[in-house]
DSSP file (Angstrom, degrees, kcal/mol; ACC not computed):
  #  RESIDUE AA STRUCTURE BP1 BP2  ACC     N-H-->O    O-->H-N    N-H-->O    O-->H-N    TCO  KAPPA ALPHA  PHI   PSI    X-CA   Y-CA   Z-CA
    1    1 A X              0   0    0      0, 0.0   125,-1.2     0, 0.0     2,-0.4   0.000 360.0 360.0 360.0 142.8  -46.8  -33.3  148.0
    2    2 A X  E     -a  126   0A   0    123,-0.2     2,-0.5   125,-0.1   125,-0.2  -0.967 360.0-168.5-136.0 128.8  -49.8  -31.2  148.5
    3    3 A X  E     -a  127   0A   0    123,-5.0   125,-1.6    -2,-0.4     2,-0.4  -0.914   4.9-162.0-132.7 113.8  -50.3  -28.3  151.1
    4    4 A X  E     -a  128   0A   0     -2,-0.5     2,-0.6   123,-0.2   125,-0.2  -0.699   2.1-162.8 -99.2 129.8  -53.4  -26.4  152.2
    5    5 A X  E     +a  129   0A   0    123,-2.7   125,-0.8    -2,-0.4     2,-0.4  -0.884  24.2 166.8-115.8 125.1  -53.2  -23.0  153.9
    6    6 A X  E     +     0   0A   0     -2,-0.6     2,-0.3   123,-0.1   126,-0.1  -0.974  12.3 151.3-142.9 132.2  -56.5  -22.2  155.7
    7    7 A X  E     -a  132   0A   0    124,-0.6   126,-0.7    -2,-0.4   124,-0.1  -0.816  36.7-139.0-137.8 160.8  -57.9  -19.6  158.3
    8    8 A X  S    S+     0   0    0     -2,-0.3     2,-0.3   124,-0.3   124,-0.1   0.082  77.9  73.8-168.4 108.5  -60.6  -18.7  158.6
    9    9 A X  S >  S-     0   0    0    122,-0.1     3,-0.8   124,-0.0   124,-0.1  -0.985  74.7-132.0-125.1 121.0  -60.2  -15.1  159.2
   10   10 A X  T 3  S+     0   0    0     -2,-0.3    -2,-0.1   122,-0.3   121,-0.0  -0.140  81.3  48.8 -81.4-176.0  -59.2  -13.2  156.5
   11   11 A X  T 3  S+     0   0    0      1,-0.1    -1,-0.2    -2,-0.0   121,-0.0   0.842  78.7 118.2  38.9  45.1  -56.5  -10.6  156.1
   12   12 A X  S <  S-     0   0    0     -3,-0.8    -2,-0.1    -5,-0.0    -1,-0.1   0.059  92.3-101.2-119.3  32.1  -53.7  -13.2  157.9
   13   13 A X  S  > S+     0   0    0      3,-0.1     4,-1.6     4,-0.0    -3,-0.1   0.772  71.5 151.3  58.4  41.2  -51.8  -13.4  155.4
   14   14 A X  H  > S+     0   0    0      2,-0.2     4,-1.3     1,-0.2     5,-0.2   0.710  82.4  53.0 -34.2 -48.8  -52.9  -17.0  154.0
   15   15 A X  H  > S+     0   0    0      2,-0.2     4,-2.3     3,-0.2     5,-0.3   0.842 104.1  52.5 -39.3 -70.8  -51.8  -15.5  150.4
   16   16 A X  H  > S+     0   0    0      1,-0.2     4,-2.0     2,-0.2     5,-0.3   0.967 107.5  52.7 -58.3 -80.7  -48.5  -14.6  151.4
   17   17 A X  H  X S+     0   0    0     -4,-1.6     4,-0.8     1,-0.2    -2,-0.2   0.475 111.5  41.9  -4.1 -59.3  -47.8  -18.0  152.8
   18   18 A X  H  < S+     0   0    0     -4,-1.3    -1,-0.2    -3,-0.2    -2,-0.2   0.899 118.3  49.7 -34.0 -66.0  -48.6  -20.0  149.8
   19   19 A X  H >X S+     0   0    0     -4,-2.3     4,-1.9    -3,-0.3     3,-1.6   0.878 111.4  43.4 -55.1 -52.5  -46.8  -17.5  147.7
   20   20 A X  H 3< S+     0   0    0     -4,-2.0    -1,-0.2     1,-0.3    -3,-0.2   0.858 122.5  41.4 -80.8 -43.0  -43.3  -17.2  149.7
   21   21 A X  T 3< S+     0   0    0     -4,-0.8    -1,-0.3    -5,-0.3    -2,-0.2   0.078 115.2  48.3-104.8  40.3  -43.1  -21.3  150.1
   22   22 A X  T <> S+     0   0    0     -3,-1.6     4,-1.6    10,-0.1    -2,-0.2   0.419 114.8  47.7-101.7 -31.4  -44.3  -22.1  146.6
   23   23 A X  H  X S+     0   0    0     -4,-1.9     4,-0.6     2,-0.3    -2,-0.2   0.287 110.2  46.9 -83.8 -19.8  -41.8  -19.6  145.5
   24   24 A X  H  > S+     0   0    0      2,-0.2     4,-2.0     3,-0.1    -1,-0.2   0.713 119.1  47.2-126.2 -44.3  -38.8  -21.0  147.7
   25   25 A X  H  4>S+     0   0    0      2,-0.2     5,-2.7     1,-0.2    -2,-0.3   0.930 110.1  52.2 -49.0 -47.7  -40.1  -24.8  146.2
   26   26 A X  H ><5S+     0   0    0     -4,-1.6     3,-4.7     1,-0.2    -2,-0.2   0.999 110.8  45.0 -70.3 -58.4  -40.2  -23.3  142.9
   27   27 A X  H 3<5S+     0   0    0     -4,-0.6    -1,-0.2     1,-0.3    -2,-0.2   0.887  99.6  67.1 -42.9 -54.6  -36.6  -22.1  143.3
   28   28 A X  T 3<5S-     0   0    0     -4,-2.0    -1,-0.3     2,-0.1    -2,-0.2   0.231 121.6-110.9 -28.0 -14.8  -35.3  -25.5  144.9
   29   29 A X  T < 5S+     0   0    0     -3,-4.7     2,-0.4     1,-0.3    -3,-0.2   0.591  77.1 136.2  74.7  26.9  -36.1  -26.6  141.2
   30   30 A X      < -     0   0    0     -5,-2.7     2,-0.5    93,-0.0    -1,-0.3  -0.882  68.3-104.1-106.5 148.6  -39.2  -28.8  142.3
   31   31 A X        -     0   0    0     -2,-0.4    93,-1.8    91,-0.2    94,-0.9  -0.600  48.5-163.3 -65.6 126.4  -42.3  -28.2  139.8
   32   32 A X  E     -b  125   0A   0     55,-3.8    57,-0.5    -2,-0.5     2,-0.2  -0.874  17.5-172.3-134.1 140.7  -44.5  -26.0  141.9
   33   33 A X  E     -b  126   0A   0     92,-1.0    94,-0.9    -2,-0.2     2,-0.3  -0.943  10.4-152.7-146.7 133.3  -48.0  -25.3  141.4
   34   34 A X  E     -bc 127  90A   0     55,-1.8    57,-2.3    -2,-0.2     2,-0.5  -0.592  13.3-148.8-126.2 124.1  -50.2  -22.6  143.5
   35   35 A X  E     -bc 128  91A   0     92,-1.5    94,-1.9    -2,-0.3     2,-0.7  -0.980   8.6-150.4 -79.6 101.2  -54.0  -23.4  143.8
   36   36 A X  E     +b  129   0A   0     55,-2.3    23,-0.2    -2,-0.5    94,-0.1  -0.618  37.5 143.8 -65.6  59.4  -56.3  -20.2  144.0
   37   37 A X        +     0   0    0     92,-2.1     2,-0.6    -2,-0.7    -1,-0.2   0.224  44.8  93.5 -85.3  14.7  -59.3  -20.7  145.8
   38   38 A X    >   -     0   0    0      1,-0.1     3,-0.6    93,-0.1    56,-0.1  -0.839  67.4-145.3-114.3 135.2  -59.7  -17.5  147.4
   39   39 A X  T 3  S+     0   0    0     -2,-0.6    -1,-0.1     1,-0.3    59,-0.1   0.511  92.6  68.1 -81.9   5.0  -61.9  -15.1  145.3
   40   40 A X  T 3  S-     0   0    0     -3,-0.1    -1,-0.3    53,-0.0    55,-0.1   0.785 100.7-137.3 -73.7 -38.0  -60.0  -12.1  146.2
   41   41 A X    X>  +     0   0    0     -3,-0.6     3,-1.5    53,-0.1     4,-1.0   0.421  43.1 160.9 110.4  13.7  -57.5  -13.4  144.4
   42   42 A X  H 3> S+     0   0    0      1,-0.2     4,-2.1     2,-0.2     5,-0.1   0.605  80.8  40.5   2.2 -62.3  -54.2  -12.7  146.6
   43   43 A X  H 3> S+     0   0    0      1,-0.2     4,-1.1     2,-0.2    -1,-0.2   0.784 113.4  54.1 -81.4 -25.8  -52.0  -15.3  145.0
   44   44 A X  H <4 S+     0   0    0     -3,-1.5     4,-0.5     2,-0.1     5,-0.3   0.741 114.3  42.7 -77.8 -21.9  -53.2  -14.6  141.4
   45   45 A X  H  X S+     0   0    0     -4,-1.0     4,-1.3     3,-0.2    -2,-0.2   0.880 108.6  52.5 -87.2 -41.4  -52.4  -11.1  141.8
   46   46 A X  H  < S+     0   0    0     -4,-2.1    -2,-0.1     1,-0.2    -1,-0.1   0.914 123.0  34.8 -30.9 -52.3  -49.0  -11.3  143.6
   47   47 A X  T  < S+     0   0    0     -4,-1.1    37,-0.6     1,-0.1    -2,-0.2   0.621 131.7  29.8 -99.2 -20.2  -47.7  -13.8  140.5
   48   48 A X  T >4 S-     0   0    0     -4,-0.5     3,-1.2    35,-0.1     2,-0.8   0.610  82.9-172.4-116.7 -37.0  -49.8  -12.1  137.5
   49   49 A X  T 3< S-     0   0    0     -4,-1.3    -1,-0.1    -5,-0.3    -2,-0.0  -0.436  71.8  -8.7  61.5 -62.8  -50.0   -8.6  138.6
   50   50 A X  T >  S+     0   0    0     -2,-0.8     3,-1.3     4,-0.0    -1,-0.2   0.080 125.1  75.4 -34.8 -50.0  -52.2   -6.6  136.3
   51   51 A X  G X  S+     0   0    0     -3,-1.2     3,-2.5     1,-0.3    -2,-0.2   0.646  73.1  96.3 -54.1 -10.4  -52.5   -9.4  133.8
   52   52 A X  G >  S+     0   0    0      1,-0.3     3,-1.3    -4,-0.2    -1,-0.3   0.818  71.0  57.5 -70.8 -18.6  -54.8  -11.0  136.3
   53   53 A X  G <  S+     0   0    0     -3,-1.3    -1,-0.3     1,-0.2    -2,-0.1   0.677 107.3  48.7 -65.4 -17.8  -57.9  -10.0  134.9
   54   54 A X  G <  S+     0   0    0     -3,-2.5     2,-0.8    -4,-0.1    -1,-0.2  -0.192  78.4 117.7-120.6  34.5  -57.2  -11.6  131.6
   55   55 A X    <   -     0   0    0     -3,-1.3     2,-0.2    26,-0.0     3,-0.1  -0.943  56.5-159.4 -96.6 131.5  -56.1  -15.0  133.1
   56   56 A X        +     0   0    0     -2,-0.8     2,-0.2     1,-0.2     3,-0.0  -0.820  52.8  32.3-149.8 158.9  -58.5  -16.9  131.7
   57   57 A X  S    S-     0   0    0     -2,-0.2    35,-0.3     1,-0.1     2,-0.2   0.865  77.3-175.9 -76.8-167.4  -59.7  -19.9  132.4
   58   58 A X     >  -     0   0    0     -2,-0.2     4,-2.3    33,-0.1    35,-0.2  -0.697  53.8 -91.7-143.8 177.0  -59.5  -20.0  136.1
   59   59 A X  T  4 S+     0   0    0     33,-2.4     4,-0.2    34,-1.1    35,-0.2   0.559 126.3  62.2 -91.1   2.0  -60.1  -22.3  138.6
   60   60 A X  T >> S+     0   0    0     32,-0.8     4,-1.8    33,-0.4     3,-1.1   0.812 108.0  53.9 -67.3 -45.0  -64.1  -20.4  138.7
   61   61 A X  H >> S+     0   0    0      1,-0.3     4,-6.1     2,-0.2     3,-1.2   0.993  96.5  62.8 -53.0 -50.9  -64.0  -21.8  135.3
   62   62 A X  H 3< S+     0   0    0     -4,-2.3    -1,-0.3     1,-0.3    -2,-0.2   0.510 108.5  35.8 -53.8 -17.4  -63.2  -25.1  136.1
   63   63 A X  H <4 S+     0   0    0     -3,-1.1    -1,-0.3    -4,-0.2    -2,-0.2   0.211 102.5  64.1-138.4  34.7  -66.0  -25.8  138.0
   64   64 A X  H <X S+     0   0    0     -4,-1.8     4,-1.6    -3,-1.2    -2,-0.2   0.805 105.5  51.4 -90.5 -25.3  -68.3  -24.4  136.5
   65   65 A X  T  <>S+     0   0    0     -4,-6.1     6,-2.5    -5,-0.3     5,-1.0   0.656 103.9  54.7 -22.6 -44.3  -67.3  -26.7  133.8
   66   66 A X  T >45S+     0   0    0     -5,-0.5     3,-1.7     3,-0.2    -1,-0.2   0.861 105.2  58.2 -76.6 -40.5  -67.6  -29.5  136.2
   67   67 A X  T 345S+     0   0    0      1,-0.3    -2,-0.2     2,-0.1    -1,-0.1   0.974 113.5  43.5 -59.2 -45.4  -71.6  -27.9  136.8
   68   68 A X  T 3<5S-     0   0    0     -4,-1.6    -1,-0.3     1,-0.1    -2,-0.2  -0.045 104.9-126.8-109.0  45.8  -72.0  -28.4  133.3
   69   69 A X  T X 5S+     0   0    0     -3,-1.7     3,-0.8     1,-0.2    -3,-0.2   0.545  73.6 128.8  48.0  13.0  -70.5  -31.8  132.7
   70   70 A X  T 3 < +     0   0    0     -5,-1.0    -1,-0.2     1,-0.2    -4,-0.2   0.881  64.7  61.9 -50.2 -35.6  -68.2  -29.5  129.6
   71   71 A X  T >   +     0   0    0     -6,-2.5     3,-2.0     2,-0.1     2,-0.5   0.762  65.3 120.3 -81.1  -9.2  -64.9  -30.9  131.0
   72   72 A X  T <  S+     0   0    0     -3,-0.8     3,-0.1    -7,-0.3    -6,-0.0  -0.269  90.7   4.0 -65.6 123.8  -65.3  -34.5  130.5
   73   73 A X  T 3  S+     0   0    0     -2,-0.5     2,-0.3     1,-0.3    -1,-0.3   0.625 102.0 116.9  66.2  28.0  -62.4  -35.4  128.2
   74   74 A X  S <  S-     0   0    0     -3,-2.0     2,-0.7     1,-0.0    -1,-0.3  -0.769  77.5 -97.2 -97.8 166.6  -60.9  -32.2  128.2
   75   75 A X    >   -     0   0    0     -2,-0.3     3,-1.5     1,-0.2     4,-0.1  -0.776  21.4-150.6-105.7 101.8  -57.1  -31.6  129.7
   76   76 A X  G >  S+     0   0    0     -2,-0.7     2,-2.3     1,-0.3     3,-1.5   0.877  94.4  74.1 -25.4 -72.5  -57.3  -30.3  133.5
   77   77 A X  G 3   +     0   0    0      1,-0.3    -1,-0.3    42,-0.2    -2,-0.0   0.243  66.2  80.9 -52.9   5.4  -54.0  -28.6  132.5
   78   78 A X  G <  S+     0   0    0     -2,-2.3    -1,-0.3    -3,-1.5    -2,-0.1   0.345  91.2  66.6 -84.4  -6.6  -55.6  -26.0  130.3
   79   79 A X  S <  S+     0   0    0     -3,-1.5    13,-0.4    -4,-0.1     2,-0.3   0.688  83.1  84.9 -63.8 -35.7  -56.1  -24.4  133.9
   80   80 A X        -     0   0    0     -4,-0.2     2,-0.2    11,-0.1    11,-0.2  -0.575  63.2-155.2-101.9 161.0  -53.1  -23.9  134.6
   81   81 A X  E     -D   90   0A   0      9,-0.7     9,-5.0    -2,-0.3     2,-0.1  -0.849  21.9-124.3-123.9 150.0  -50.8  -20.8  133.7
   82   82 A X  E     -D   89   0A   0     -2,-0.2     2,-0.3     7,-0.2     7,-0.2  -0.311  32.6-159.7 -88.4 167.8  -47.2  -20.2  133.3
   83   83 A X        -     0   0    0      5,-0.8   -35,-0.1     2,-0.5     5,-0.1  -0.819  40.1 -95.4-130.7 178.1  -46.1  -17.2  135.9
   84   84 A X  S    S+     0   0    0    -37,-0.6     2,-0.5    -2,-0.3     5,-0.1   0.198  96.5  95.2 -98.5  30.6  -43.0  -15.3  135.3
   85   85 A X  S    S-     0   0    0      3,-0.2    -2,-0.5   -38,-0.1     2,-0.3  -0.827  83.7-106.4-104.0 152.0  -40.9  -17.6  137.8
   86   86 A X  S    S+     0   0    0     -2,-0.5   -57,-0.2     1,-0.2     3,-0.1  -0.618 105.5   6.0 -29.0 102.3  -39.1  -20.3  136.9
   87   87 A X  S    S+     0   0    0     -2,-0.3   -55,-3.8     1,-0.2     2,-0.3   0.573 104.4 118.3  77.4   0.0  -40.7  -23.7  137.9
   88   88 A X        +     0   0    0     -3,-0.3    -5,-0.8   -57,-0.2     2,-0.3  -0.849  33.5 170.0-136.1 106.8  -44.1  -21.6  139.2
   89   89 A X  E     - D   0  82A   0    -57,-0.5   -55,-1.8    -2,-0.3     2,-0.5  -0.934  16.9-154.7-137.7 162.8  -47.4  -22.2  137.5
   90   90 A X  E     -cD  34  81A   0     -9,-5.0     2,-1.6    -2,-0.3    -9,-0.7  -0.882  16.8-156.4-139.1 114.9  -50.7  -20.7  139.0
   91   91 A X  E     -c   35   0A   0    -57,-2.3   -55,-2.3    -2,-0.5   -11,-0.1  -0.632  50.0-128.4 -96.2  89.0  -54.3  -22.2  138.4
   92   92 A X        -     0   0    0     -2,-1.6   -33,-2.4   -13,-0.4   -32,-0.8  -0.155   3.3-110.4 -81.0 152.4  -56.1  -18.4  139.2
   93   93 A X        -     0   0    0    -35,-0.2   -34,-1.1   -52,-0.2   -33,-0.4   0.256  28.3-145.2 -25.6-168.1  -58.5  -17.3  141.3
   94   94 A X    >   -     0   0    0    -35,-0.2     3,-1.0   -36,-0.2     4,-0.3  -0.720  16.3-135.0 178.7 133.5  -62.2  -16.0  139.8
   95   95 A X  G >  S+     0   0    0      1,-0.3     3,-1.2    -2,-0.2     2,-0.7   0.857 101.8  58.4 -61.8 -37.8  -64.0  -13.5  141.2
   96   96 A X  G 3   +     0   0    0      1,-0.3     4,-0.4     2,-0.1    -1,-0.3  -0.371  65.3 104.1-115.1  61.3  -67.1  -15.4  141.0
   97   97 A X  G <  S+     0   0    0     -3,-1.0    -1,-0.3    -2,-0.7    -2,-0.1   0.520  82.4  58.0 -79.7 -34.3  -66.0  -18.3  143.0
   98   98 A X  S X> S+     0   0    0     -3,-1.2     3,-1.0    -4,-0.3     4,-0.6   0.902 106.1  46.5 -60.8 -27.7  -68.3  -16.7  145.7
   99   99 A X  H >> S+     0   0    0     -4,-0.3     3,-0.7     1,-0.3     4,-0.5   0.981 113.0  49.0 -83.5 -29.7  -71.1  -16.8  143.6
  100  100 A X  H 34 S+     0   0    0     -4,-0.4    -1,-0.3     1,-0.2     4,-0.2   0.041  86.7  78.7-104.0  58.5  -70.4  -20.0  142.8
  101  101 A X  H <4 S+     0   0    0     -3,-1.0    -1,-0.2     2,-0.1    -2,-0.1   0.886  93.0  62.9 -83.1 -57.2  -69.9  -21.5  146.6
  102  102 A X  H << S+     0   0    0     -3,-0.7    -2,-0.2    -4,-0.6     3,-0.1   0.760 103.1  49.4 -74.2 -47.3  -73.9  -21.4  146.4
  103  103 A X  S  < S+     0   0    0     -4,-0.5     2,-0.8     1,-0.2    -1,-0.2   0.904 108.5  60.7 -76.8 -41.7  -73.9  -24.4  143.1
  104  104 A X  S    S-     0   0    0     -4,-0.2     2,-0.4     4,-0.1    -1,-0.2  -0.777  74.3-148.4-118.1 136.5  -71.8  -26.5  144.7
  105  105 A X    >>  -     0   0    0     -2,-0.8     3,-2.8     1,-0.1     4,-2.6  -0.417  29.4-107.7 -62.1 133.6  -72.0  -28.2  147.7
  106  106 A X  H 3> S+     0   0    0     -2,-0.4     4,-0.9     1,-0.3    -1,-0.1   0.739 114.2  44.1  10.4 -76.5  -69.1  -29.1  149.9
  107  107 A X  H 34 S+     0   0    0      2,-0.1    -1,-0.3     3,-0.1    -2,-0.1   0.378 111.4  54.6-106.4  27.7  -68.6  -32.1  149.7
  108  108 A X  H X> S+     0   0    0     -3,-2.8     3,-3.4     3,-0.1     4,-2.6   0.668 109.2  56.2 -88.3 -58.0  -68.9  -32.1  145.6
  109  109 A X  H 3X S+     0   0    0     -4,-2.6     4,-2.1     1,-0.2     5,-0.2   0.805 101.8  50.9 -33.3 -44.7  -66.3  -29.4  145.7
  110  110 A X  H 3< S+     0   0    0     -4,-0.9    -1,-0.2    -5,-0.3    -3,-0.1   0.570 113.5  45.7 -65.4 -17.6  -63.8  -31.3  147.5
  111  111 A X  H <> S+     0   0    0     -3,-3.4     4,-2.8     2,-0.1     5,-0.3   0.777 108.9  56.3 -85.9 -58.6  -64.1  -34.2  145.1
  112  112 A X  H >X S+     0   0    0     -4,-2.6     4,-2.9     1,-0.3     3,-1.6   0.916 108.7  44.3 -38.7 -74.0  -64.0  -32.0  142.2
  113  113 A X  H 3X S+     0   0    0     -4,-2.1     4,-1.5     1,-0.2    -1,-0.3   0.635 114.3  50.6 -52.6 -31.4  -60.7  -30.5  143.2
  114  114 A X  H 3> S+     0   0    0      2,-0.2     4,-0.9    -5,-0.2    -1,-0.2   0.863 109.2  52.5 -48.4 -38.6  -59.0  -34.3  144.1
  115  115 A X  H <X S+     0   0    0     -4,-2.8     4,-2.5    -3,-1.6    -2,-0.2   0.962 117.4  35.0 -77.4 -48.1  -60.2  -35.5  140.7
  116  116 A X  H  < S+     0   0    0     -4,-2.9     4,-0.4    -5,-0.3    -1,-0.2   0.945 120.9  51.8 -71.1 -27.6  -58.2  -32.1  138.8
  117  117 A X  H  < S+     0   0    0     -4,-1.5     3,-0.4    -5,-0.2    -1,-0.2   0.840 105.9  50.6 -73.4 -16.2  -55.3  -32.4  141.6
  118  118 A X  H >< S+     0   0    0     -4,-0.9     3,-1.0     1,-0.3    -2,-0.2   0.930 115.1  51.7 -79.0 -58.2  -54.8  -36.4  140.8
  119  119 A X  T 3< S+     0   0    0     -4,-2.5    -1,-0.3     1,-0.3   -42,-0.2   0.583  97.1  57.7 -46.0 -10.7  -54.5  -35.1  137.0
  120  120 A X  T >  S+     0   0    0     -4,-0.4     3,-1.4    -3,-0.4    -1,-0.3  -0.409  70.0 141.4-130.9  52.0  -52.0  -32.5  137.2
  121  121 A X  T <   +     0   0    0     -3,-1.0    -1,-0.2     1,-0.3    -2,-0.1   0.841  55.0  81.6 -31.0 -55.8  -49.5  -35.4  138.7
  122  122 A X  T 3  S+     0   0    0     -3,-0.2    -1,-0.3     2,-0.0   -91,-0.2   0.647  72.1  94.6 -49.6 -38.5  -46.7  -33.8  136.8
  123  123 A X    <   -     0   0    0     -3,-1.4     3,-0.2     1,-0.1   -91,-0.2  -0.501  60.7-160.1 -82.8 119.3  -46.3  -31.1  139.8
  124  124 A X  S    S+     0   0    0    -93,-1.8     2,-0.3     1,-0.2   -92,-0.2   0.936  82.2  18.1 -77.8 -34.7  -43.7  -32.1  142.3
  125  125 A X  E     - b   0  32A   0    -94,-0.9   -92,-1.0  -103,-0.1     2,-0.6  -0.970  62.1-168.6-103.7 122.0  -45.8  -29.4  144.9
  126  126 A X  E     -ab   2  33A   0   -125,-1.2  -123,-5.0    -2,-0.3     2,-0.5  -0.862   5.2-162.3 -98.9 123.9  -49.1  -27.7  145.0
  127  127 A X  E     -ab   3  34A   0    -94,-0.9   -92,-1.5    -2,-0.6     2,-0.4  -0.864   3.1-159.8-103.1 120.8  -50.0  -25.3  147.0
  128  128 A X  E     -ab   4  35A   0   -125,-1.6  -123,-2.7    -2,-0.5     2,-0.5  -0.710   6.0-158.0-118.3 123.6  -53.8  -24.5  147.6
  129  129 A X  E     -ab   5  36A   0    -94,-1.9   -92,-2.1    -2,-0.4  -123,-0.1  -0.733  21.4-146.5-106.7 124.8  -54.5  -21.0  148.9
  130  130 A X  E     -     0   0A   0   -125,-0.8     2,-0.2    -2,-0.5  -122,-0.1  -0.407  12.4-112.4 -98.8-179.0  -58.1  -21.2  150.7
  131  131 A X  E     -     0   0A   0    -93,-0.1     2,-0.8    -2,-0.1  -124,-0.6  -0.265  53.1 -84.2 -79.5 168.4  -60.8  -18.5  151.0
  132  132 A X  E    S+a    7   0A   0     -2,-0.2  -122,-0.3  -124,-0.1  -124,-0.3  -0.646  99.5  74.7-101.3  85.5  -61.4  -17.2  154.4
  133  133 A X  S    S-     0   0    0     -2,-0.8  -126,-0.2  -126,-0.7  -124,-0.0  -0.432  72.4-125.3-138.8-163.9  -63.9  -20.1  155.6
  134  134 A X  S    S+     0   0    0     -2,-0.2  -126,-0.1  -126,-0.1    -2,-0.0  -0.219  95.6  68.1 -82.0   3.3  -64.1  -23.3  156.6
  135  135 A X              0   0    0      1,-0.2     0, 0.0   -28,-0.0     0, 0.0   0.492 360.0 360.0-114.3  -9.6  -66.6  -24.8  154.3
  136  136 A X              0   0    0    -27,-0.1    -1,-0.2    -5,-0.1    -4,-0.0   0.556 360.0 360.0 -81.5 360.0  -64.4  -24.6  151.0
Protein backbone atom coordinates (compact mmCIF):
# COMPACT_ATOMS: atom_id res chain seq x y z
CA UNK A 1 0.00 0.00 0.00
CA UNK A 2 1.19 3.31 -1.01
CA UNK A 3 0.29 6.79 0.65
CA UNK A 4 0.94 10.32 -0.57
CA UNK A 5 0.80 13.31 1.81
CA UNK A 6 0.49 16.56 -0.13
CA UNK A 7 -0.38 20.39 0.58
CA UNK A 8 0.56 22.67 -0.91
CA UNK A 9 1.30 25.10 1.71
CA UNK A 10 4.15 24.46 3.54
CA UNK A 11 4.79 24.42 7.28
CA UNK A 12 1.42 22.05 7.85
CA UNK A 13 2.98 19.51 9.09
CA UNK A 14 3.07 17.15 5.86
CA UNK A 15 6.50 15.71 7.57
CA UNK A 16 5.01 14.98 10.74
CA UNK A 17 2.23 12.96 9.13
CA UNK A 18 4.31 10.64 7.08
CA UNK A 19 6.66 10.29 9.99
CA UNK A 20 4.00 9.47 13.01
CA UNK A 21 1.94 6.85 10.56
CA UNK A 22 4.99 5.26 8.99
CA UNK A 23 6.27 4.92 12.43
CA UNK A 24 2.91 3.39 13.93
CA UNK A 25 3.09 0.90 10.50
CA UNK A 26 6.58 0.27 11.21
CA UNK A 27 5.68 -0.74 14.80
CA UNK A 28 2.60 -2.98 13.66
CA UNK A 29 5.58 -5.00 12.21
CA UNK A 30 4.66 -4.18 8.47
CA UNK A 31 7.93 -3.22 6.38
CA UNK A 32 7.59 0.50 6.11
CA UNK A 33 9.27 2.66 3.87
CA UNK A 34 9.15 6.71 3.98
CA UNK A 35 9.71 8.58 0.53
CA UNK A 36 11.40 12.02 0.79
CA UNK A 37 10.50 14.36 -1.76
CA UNK A 38 10.48 17.44 0.06
CA UNK A 39 13.91 19.21 -0.22
CA UNK A 40 13.82 20.60 3.14
CA UNK A 41 14.12 17.40 4.21
CA UNK A 42 11.57 17.07 7.23
CA UNK A 43 11.30 13.30 7.28
CA UNK A 44 15.06 12.67 6.64
CA UNK A 45 15.91 14.76 9.46
CA UNK A 46 13.30 13.59 12.05
CA UNK A 47 14.62 9.68 11.28
CA UNK A 48 18.54 10.52 10.66
CA UNK A 49 19.04 13.48 12.79
CA UNK A 50 22.47 14.97 12.24
CA UNK A 51 23.56 12.01 10.07
CA UNK A 52 21.42 13.52 7.39
CA UNK A 53 23.90 15.30 5.60
CA UNK A 54 25.92 12.14 4.99
CA UNK A 55 22.93 10.02 3.74
CA UNK A 56 24.06 9.43 0.62
CA UNK A 57 22.55 8.55 -2.20
CA UNK A 58 19.22 10.15 -1.94
CA UNK A 59 16.34 10.23 -3.72
CA UNK A 60 18.15 13.76 -5.64
CA UNK A 61 20.53 11.13 -6.58
CA UNK A 62 18.22 8.95 -8.00
CA UNK A 63 17.13 10.94 -10.56
CA UNK A 64 19.63 12.46 -11.43
CA UNK A 65 20.73 9.10 -12.30
CA UNK A 66 17.67 8.55 -14.18
CA UNK A 67 18.82 12.15 -16.25
CA UNK A 68 21.82 10.34 -17.04
CA UNK A 69 20.57 6.92 -18.01
CA UNK A 70 23.50 5.67 -14.94
CA UNK A 71 20.78 3.54 -13.20
CA UNK A 72 19.95 1.11 -15.82
CA UNK A 73 20.74 -2.25 -14.26
CA UNK A 74 21.61 -1.02 -11.03
CA UNK A 75 19.45 -2.03 -7.70
CA UNK A 76 16.77 0.88 -6.85
CA UNK A 77 17.37 -0.43 -3.30
CA UNK A 78 20.83 1.16 -2.97
CA UNK A 79 18.44 4.22 -2.17
CA UNK A 80 17.22 3.22 0.50
CA UNK A 81 18.54 3.48 4.17
CA UNK A 82 18.11 1.62 7.35
CA UNK A 83 16.80 4.30 10.26
CA UNK A 84 17.23 3.47 13.74
CA UNK A 85 13.55 2.01 14.05
CA UNK A 86 12.76 -1.30 13.73
CA UNK A 87 10.94 -2.11 10.31
CA UNK A 88 11.62 1.85 9.14
CA UNK A 89 13.76 2.49 6.08
CA UNK A 90 14.00 6.03 4.57
CA UNK A 91 14.87 6.89 0.80
CA UNK A 92 16.23 10.79 1.88
CA UNK A 93 15.56 13.89 0.80
CA UNK A 94 18.38 16.12 -1.28
CA UNK A 95 18.74 19.53 -1.02
CA UNK A 96 19.00 19.87 -4.65
CA UNK A 97 15.75 18.38 -5.59
CA UNK A 98 14.74 22.05 -6.17
CA UNK A 99 17.33 22.55 -8.53
CA UNK A 100 16.50 19.61 -10.08
CA UNK A 101 12.46 20.20 -10.40
CA UNK A 102 13.79 22.49 -13.49
CA UNK A 103 15.43 18.85 -15.47
CA UNK A 104 12.63 17.08 -15.14
CA UNK A 105 9.39 17.52 -16.29
CA UNK A 106 6.30 16.39 -14.49
CA UNK A 107 5.10 13.93 -15.99
CA UNK A 108 8.74 12.17 -16.47
CA UNK A 109 9.05 12.51 -12.73
CA UNK A 110 5.98 10.69 -11.89
CA UNK A 111 7.00 7.77 -14.09
CA UNK A 112 10.37 7.79 -12.76
CA UNK A 113 9.16 7.39 -9.13
CA UNK A 114 6.36 4.40 -10.20
CA UNK A 115 9.17 2.62 -12.01
CA UNK A 116 11.67 2.77 -8.42
CA UNK A 117 8.31 2.28 -6.25
CA UNK A 118 7.19 -1.06 -8.47
CA UNK A 119 11.02 -2.23 -7.62
CA UNK A 120 11.14 -1.82 -4.01
CA UNK A 121 7.97 -4.42 -3.82
CA UNK A 122 9.50 -5.95 -0.71
CA UNK A 123 7.86 -2.86 1.41
CA UNK A 124 4.52 -3.80 2.87
CA UNK A 125 3.99 0.43 3.08
CA UNK A 126 5.45 3.54 1.60
CA UNK A 127 4.96 6.64 2.54
CA UNK A 128 5.83 9.59 0.16
CA UNK A 129 6.27 12.90 1.92
CA UNK A 130 5.67 15.76 -0.92
CA UNK A 131 7.30 19.20 -1.30
CA UNK A 132 4.98 22.02 -0.76
CA UNK A 133 3.46 22.15 -4.44
CA UNK A 134 1.32 20.59 -6.65
CA UNK A 135 3.46 19.96 -9.62
CA UNK A 136 5.82 17.25 -7.95
Amino acid sequence: MRYVVFNRKGGVGKSTIVVNLAAVAAEAGRKTLIVDLDAQGNSTQYLLGREMSGAKPTVGDFFSETLSLRLLGSDPRRFVHRTPFDNLFLLPADPELQDLHAKLEARHKIYKLRDLLRSLDSFDQIFIDTPPALNF
